[in-house]
Structure formats: C-alpha cells, structure tokens
Jmol script that loads the backbone (N, CA, C; Angstrom):
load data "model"
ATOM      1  N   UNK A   1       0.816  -1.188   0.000  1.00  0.00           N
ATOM      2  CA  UNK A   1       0.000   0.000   0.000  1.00  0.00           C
ATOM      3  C   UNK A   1       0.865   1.259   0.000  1.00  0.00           C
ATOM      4  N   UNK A   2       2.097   1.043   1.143  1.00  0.00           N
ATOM      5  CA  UNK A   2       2.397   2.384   1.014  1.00  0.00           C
ATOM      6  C   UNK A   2       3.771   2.847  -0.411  1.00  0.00           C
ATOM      7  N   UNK A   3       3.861   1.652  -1.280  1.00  0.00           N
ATOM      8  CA  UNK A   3       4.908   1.516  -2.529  1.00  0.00           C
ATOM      9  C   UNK A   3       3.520   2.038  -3.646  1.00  0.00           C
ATOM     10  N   UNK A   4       2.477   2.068  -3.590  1.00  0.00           N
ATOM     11  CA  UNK A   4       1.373   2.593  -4.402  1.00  0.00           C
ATOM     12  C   UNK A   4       1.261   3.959  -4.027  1.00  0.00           C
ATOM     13  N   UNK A   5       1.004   4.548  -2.593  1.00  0.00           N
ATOM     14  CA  UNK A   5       1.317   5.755  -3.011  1.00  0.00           C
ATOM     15  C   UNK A   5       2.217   6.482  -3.389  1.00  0.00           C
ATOM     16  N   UNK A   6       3.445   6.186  -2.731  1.00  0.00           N
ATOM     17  CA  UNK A   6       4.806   6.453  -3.526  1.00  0.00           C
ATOM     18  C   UNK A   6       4.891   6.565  -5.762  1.00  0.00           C
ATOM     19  N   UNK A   7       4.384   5.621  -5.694  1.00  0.00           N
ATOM     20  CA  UNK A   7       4.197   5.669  -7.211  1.00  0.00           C
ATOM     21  C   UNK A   7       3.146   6.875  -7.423  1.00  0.00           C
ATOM     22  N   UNK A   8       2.265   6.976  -6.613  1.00  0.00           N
ATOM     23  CA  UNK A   8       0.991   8.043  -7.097  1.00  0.00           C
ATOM     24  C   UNK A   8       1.658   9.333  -7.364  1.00  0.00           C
ATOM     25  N   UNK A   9       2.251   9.606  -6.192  1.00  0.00           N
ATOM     26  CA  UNK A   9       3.462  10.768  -5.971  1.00  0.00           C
ATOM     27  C   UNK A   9       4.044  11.177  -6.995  1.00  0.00           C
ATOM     28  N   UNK A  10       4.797  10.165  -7.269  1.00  0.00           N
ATOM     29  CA  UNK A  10       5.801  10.344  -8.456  1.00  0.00           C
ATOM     30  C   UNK A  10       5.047  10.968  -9.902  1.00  0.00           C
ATOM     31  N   UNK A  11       3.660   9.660 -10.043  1.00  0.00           N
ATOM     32  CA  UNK A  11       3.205  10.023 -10.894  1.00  0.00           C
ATOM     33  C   UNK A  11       2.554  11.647 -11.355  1.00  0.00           C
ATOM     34  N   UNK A  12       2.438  11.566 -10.635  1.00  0.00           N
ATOM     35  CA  UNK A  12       1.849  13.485  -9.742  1.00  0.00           C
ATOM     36  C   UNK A  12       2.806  14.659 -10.126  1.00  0.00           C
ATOM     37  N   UNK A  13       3.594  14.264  -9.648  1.00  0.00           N
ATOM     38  CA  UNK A  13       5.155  14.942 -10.207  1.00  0.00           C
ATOM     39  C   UNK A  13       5.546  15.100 -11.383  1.00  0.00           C
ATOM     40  N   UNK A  14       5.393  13.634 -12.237  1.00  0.00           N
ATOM     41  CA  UNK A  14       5.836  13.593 -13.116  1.00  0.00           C
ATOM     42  C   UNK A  14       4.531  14.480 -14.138  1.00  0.00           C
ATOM     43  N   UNK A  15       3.526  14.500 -13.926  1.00  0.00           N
ATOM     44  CA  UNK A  15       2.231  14.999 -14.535  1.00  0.00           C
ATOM     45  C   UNK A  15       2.443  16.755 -14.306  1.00  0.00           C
ATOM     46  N   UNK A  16       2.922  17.105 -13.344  1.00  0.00           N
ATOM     47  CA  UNK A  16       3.281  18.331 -12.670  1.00  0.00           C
ATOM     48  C   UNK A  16       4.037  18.932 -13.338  1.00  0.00           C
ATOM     49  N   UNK A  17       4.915  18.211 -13.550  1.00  0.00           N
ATOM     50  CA  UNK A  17       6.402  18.531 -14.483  1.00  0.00           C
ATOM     51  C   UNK A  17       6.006  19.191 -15.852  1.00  0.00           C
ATOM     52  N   UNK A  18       5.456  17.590 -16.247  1.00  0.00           N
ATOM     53  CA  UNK A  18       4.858  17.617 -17.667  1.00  0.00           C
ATOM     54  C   UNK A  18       4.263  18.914 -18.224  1.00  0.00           C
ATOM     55  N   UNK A  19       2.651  19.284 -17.259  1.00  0.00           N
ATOM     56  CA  UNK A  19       2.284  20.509 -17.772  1.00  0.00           C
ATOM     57  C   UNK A  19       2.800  22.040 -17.810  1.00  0.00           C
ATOM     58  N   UNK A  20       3.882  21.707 -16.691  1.00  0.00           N
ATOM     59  CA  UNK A  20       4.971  22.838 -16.012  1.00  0.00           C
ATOM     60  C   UNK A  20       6.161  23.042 -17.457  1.00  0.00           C
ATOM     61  N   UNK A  21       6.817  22.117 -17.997  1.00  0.00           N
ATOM     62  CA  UNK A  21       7.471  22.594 -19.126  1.00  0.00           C
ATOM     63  C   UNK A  21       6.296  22.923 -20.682  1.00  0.00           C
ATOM     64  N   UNK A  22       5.116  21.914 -20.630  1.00  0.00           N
ATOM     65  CA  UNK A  22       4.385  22.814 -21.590  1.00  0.00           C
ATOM     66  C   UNK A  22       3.923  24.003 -21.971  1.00  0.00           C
ATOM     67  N   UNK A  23       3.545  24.640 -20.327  1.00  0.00           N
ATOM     68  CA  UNK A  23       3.290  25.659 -20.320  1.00  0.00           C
ATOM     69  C   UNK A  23       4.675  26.945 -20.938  1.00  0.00           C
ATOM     70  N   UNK A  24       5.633  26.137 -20.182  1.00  0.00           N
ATOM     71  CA  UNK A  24       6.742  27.205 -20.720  1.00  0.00           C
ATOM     72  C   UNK A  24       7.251  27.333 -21.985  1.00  0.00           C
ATOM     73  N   UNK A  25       7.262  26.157 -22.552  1.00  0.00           N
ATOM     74  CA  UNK A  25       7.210  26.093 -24.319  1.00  0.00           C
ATOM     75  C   UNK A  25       5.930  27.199 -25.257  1.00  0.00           C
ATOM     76  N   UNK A  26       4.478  27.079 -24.136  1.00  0.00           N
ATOM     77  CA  UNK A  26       4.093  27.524 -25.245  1.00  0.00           C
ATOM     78  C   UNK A  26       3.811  29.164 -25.319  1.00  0.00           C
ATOM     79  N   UNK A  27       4.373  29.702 -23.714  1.00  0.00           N
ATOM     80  CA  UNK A  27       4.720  31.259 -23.406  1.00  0.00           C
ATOM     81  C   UNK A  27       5.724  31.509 -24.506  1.00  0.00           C
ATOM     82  N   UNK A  28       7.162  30.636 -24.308  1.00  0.00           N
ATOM     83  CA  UNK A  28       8.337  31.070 -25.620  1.00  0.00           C
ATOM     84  C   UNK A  28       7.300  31.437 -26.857  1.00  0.00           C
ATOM     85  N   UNK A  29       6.111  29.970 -27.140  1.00  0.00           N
ATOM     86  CA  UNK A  29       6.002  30.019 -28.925  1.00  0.00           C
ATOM     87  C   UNK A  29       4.960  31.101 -28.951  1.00  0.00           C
ATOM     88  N   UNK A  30       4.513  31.805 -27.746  1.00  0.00           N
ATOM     89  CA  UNK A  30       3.687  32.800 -28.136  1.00  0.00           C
ATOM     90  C   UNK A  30       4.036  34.565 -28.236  1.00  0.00           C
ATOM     91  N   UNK A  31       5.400  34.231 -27.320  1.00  0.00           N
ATOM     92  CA  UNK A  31       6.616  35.468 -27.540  1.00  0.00           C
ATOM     93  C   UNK A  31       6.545  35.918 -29.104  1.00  0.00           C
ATOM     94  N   UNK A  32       7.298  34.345 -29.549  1.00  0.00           N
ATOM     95  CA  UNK A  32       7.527  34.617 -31.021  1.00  0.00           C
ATOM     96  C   UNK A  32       6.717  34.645 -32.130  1.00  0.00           C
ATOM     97  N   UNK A  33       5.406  34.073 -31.692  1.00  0.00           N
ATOM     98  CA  UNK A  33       4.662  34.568 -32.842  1.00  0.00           C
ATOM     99  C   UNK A  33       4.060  36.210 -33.088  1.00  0.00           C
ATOM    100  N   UNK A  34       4.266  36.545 -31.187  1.00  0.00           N
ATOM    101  CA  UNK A  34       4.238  38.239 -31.443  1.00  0.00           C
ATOM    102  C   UNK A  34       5.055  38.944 -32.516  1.00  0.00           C
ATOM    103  N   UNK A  35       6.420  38.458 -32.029  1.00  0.00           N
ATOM    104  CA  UNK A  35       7.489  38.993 -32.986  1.00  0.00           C
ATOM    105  C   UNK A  35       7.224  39.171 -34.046  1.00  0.00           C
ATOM    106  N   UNK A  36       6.911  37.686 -34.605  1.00  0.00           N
ATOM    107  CA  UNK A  36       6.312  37.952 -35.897  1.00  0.00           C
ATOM    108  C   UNK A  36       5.074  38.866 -36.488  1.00  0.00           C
ATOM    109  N   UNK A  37       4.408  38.388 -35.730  1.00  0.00           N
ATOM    110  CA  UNK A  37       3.430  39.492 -35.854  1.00  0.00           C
ATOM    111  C   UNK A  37       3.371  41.072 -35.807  1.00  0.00           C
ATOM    112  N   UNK A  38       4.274  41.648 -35.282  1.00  0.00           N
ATOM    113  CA  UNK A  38       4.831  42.710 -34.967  1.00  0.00           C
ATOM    114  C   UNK A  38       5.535  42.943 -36.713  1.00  0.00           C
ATOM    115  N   UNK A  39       6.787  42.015 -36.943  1.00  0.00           N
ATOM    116  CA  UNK A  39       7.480  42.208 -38.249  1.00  0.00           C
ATOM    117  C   UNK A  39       6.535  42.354 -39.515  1.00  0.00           C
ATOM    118  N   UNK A  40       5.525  41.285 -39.182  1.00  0.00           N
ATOM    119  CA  UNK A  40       4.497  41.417 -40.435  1.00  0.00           C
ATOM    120  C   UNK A  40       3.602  42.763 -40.356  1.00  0.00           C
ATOM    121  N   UNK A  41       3.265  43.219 -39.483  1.00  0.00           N
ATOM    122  CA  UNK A  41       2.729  44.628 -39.124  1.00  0.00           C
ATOM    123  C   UNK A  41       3.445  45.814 -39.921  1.00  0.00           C
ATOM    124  N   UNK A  42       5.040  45.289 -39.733  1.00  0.00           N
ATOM    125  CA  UNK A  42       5.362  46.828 -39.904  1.00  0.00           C
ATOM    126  C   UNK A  42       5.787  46.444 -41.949  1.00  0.00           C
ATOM    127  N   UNK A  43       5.748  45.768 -42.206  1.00  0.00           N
ATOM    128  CA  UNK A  43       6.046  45.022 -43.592  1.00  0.00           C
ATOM    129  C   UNK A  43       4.509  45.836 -44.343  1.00  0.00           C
ATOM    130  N   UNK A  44       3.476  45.542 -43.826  1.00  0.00           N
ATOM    131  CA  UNK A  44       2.208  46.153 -43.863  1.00  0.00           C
ATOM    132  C   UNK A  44       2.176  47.089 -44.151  1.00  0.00           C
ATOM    133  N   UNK A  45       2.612  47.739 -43.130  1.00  0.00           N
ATOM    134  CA  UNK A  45       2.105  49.346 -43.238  1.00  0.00           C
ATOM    135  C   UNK A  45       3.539  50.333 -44.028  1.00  0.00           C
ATOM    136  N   UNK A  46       4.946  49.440 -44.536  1.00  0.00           N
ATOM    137  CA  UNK A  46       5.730  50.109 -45.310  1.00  0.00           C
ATOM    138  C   UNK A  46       4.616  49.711 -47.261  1.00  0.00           C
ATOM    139  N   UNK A  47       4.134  48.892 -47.085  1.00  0.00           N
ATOM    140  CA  UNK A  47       3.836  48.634 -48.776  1.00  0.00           C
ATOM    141  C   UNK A  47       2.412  49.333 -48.631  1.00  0.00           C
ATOM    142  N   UNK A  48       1.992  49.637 -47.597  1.00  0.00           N
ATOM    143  CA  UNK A  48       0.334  50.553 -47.912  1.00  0.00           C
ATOM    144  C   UNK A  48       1.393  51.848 -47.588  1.00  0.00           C
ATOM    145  N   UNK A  49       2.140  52.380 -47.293  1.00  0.00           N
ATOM    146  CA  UNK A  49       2.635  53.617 -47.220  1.00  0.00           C
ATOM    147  C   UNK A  49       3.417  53.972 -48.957  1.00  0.00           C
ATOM    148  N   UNK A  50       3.889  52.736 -49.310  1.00  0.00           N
ATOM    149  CA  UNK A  50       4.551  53.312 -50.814  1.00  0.00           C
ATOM    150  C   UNK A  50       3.539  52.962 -51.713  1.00  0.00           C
ATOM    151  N   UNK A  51       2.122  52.481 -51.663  1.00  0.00           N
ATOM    152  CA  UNK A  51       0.971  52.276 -52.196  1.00  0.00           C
ATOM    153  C   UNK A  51       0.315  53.842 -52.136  1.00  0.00           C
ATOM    154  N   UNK A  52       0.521  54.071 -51.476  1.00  0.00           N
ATOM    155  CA  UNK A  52       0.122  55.416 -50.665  1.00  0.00           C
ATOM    156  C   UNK A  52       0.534  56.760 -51.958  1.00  0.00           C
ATOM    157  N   UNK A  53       1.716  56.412 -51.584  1.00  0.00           N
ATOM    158  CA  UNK A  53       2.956  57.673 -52.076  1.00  0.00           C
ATOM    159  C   UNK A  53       2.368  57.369 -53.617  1.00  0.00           C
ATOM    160  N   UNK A  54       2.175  56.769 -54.671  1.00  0.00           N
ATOM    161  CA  UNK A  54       2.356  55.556 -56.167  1.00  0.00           C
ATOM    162  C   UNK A  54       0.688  56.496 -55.883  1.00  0.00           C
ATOM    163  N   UNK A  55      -0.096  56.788 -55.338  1.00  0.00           N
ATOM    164  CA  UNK A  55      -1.362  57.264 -55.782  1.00  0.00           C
ATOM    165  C   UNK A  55      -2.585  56.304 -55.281  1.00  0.00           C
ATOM    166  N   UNK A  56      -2.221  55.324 -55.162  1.00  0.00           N
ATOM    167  CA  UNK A  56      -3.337  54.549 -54.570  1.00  0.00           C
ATOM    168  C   UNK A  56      -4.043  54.417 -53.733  1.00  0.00           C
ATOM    169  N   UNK A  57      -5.899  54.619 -54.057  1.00  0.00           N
ATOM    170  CA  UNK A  57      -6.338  54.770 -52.467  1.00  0.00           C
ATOM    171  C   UNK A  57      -7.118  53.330 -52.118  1.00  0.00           C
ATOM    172  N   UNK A  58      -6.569  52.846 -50.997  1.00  0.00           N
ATOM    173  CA  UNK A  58      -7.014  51.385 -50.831  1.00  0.00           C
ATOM    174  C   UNK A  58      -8.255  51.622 -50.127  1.00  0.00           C
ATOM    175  N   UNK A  59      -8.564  52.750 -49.753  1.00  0.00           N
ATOM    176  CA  UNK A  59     -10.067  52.565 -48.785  1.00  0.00           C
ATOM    177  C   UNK A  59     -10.997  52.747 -49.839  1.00  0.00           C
ATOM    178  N   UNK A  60     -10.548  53.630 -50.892  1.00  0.00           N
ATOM    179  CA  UNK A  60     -11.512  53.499 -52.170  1.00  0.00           C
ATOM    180  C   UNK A  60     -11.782  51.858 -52.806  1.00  0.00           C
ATOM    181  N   UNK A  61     -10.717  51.045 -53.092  1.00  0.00           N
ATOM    182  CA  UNK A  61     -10.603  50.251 -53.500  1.00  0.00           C
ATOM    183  C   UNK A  61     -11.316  48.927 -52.623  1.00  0.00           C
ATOM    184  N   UNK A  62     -11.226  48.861 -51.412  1.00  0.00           N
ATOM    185  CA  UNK A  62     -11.724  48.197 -50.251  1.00  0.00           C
ATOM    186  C   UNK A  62     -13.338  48.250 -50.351  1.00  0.00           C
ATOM    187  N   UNK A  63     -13.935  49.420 -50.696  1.00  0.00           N
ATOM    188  CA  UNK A  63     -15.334  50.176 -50.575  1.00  0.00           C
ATOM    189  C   UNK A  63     -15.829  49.257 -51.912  1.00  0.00           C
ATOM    190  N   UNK A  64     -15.280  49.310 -52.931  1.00  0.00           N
ATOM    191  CA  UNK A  64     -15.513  48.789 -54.162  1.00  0.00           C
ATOM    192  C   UNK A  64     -15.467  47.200 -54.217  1.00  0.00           C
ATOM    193  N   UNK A  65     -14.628  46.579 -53.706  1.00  0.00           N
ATOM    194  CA  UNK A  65     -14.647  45.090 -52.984  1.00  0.00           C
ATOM    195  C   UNK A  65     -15.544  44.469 -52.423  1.00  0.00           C
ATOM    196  N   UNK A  66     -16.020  45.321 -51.873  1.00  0.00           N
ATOM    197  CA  UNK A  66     -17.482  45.150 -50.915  1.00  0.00           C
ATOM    198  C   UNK A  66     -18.941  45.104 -51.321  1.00  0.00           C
ATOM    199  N   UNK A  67     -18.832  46.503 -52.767  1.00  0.00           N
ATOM    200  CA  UNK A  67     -20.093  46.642 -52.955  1.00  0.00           C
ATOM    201  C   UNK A  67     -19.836  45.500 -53.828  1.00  0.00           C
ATOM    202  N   UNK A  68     -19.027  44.874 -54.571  1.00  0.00           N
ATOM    203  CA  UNK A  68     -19.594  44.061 -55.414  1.00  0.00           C
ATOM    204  C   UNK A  68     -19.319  42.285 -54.295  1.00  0.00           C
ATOM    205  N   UNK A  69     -19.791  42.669 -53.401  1.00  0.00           N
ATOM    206  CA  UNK A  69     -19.982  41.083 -52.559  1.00  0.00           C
ATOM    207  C   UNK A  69     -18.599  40.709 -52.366  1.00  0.00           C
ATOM    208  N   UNK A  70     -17.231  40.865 -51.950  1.00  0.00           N
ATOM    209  CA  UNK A  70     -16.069  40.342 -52.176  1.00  0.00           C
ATOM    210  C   UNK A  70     -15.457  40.851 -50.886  1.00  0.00           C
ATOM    211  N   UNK A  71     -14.969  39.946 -50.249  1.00  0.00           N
ATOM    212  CA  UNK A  71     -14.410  40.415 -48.802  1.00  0.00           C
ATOM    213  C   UNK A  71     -12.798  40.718 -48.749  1.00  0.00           C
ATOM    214  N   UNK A  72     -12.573  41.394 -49.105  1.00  0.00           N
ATOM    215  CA  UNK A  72     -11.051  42.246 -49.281  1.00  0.00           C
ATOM    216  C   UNK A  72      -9.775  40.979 -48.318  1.00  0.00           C
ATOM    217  N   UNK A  73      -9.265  40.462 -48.987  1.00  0.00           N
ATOM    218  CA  UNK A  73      -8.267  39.398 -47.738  1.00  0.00           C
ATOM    219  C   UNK A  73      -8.966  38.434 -47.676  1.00  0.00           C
ATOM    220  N   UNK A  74     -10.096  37.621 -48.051  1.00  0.00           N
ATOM    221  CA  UNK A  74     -10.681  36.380 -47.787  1.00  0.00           C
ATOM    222  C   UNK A  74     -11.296  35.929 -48.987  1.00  0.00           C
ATOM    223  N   UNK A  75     -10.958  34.491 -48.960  1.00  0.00           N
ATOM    224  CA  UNK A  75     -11.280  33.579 -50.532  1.00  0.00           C
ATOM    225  C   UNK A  75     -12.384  32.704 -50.077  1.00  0.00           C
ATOM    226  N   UNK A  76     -12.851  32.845 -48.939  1.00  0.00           N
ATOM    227  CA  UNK A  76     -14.173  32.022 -48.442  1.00  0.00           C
ATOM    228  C   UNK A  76     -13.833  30.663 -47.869  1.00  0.00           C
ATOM    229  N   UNK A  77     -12.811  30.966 -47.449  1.00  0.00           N
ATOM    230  CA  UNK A  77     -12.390  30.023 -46.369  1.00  0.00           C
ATOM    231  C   UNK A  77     -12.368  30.078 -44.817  1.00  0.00           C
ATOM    232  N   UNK A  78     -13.117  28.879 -44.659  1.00  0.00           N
ATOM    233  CA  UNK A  78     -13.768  29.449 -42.701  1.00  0.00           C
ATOM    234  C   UNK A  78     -12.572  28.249 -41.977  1.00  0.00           C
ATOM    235  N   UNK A  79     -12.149  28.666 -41.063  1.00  0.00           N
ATOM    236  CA  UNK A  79     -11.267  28.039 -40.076  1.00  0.00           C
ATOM    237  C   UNK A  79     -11.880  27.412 -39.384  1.00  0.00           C
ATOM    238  N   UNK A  80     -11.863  25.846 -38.902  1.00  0.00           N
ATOM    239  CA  UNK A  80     -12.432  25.092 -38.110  1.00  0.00           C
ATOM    240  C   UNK A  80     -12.012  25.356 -36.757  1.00  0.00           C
ATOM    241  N   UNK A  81     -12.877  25.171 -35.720  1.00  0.00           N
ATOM    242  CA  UNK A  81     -12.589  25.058 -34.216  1.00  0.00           C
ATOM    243  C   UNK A  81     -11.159  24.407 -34.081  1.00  0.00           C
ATOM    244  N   UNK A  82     -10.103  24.918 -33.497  1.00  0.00           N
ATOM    245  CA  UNK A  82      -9.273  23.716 -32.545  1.00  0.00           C
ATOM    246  C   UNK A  82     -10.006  22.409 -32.100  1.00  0.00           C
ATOM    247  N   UNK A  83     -11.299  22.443 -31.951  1.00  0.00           N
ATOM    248  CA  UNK A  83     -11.322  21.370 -31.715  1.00  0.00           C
ATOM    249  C   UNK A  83     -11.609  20.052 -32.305  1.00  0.00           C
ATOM    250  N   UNK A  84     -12.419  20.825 -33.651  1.00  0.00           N
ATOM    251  CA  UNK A  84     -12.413  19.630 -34.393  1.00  0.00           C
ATOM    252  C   UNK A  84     -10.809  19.359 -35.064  1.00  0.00           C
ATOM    253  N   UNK A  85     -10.044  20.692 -35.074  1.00  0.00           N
ATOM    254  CA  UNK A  85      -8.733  20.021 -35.815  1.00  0.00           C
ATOM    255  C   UNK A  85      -8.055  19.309 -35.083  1.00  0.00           C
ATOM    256  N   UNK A  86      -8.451  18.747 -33.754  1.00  0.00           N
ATOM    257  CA  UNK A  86      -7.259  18.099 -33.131  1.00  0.00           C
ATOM    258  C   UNK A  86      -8.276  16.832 -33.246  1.00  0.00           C
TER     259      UNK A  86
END
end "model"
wireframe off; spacefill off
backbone 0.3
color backbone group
C-alpha cells in the first residue's frame, strides 16, 4: 500500500512537471509569434505607405470590394474550431 502511493506521488510529479514545461514552451512560442506578428505589421504598413505615395487609395478600392460582394483578404475560407482540428 504504502509503494502505491509512492508511485501516485511520483506520478503526480511527473504529470506536474509535464504541464509545467508545456506551459513554458508555449509562453516562448507565443513570444515569437508576437514577434512575428509585430514584423508582419510593420512590412504592412511600409507597402500601404509606398501604395500610398504611387497614388493609390485602398479605402476606395476596399469600398468597391465590398459593394460588389467580395471580402477584401478572404477567398471564403472558414477556419475550423481547434477542436475539431485536433
């Protein structure tokens, strides 16, 4: 009896552990997808700024996207729940 709880323990620990380094993996992978996100931001707003400068008005163009039914950035593709993708 008391070599079963000993194992429970461990197991406990070891489960402890487990979610204790996941968690820290997925703080790092969410650091870096800021980063990225941040880099792609500013990538953004340099090609709508020399879009800009070149004469182009994208809110005109956006407005026109719309009236004819067309969602500016989307091909009609819907993202499933996490949960069915796992």
């Amino acid at each position: 009896m008391a070599a079963k709880k000993g194992a429970d323990k461990t197991s406990k620990d070891e489960q402890i552990g487990f979610h204790k380094g996941s968690l820290t993996t997925l703080v790092k992978e969410r650091q870096e997808l800021a980063r990225i996100i941040g880099i792609v931001e500013q990538l953004i707003q340099f090609h709508m700024g020399a879009l800009k400068e070149l004469g182009v008005d994208l809110a005109q163009q956006t407005e026109i996207q719309e009236a004819m039914g067309v969602s500016p950035g989307k091909k009609g593709s819907k993202k499933k729940p996490i949960d069915e993708i796992l």
